[in-house]
N, C-alpha and C positions, 0 to 999 in steps of 0.2 A: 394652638391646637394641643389639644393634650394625647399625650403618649400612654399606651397602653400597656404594660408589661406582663397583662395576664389575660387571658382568653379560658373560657368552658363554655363544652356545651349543653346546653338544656336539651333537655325531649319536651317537644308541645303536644299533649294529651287531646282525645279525640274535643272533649267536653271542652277545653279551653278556647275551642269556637262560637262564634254568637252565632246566630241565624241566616247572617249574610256572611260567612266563611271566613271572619276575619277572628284572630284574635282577641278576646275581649280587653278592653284597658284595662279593668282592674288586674288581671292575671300576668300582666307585665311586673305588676311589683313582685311577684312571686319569685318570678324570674331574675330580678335584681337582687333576691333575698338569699335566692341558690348561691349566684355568683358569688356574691358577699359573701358566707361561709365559707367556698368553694376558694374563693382568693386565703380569707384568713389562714385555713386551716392548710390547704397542700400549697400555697403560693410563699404564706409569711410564717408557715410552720407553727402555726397558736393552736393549742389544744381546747377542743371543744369544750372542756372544764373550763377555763379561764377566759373567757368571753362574756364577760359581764358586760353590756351596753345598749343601749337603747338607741331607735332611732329616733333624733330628733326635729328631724327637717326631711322632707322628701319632694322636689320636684323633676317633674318627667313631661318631657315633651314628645308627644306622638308625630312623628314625622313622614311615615306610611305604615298604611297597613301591612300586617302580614297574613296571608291568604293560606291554608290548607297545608298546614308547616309541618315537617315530622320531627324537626327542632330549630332554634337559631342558634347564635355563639353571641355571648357578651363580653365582653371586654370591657375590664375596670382598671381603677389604679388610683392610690391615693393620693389627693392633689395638695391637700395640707393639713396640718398637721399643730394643732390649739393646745393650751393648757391642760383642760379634761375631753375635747373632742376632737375629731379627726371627719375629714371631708373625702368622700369618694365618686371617682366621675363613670358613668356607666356607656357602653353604650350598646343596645340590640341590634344584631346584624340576621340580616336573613338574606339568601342569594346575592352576595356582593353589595347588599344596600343598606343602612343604616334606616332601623326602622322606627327606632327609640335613643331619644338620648336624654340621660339622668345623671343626678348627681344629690347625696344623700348625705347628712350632717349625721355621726354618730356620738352618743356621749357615752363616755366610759364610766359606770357605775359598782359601786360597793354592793355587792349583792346580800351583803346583811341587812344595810340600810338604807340601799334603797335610793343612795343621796352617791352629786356626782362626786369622782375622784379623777386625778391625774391619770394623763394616758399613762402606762407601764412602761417603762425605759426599754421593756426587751419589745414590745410595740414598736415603739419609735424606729428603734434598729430595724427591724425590718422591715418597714414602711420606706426607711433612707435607702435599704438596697436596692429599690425599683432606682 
């Protein structure tokens, strides 16, 4: 079971409902996308300058719905830790129940060129403090 060391919450937008008052799934990833900056930046301390990466792998399991929501909480953390990428496990909660659960490969990129590079040693470090 993976451990979490970081939680935020999202606000779920009225729009972010489909027509039967669920959630739509693409808009989960949205929500993985908050957290993620939201972990980086107030969690592991990286300045939104320096976040060169892309994602390269994303899967997400819907597990229930969520219904008529004014927000959830996600909760990530990084589960390991590659050459030039890094793996993050998510998961959406709404009312005490895990609604989604994801996990997302990032690769760490040279924003000149475009081409991957090593994750950054002060990454790494804060990644180990969780």
């Amino acid at each position: 079971m993976t451990e979490f060391p970081f939680t935020t919450t999202v606000d779920v937008r009225y729009q972010d409902h489909d027509t039967l008052g669920h959630v739509n799934n693409a808009v989960y990833v949205t929500y993985l996308e908050e957290a993620r900056v939201a972990y980086l930046t107030e969690h592991a301390g990286l300045s939104m300058e320096n976040l060169s990466m892309v994602v390269a792998h994303l899967d997400v399991d819907f597990v229930e719905p969520v219904r008529h929501a004014e927000s959830v909480e996600v909760a990530i953390a990084v589960t390991d830790v590659g050459g030039s990428s890094f793996t993050m496990a998510y998961e959406i909660r709404h009312e005490d129940s895990v609604a989604v659960e994801a996990e997302s490969v990032q690769v760490t990129i040279d924003s000149d060129t475009g081409k991957s590079h090593p994750v950054p040693k002060a990454w790494r470090a804060a990644f180990q403090e969780d």
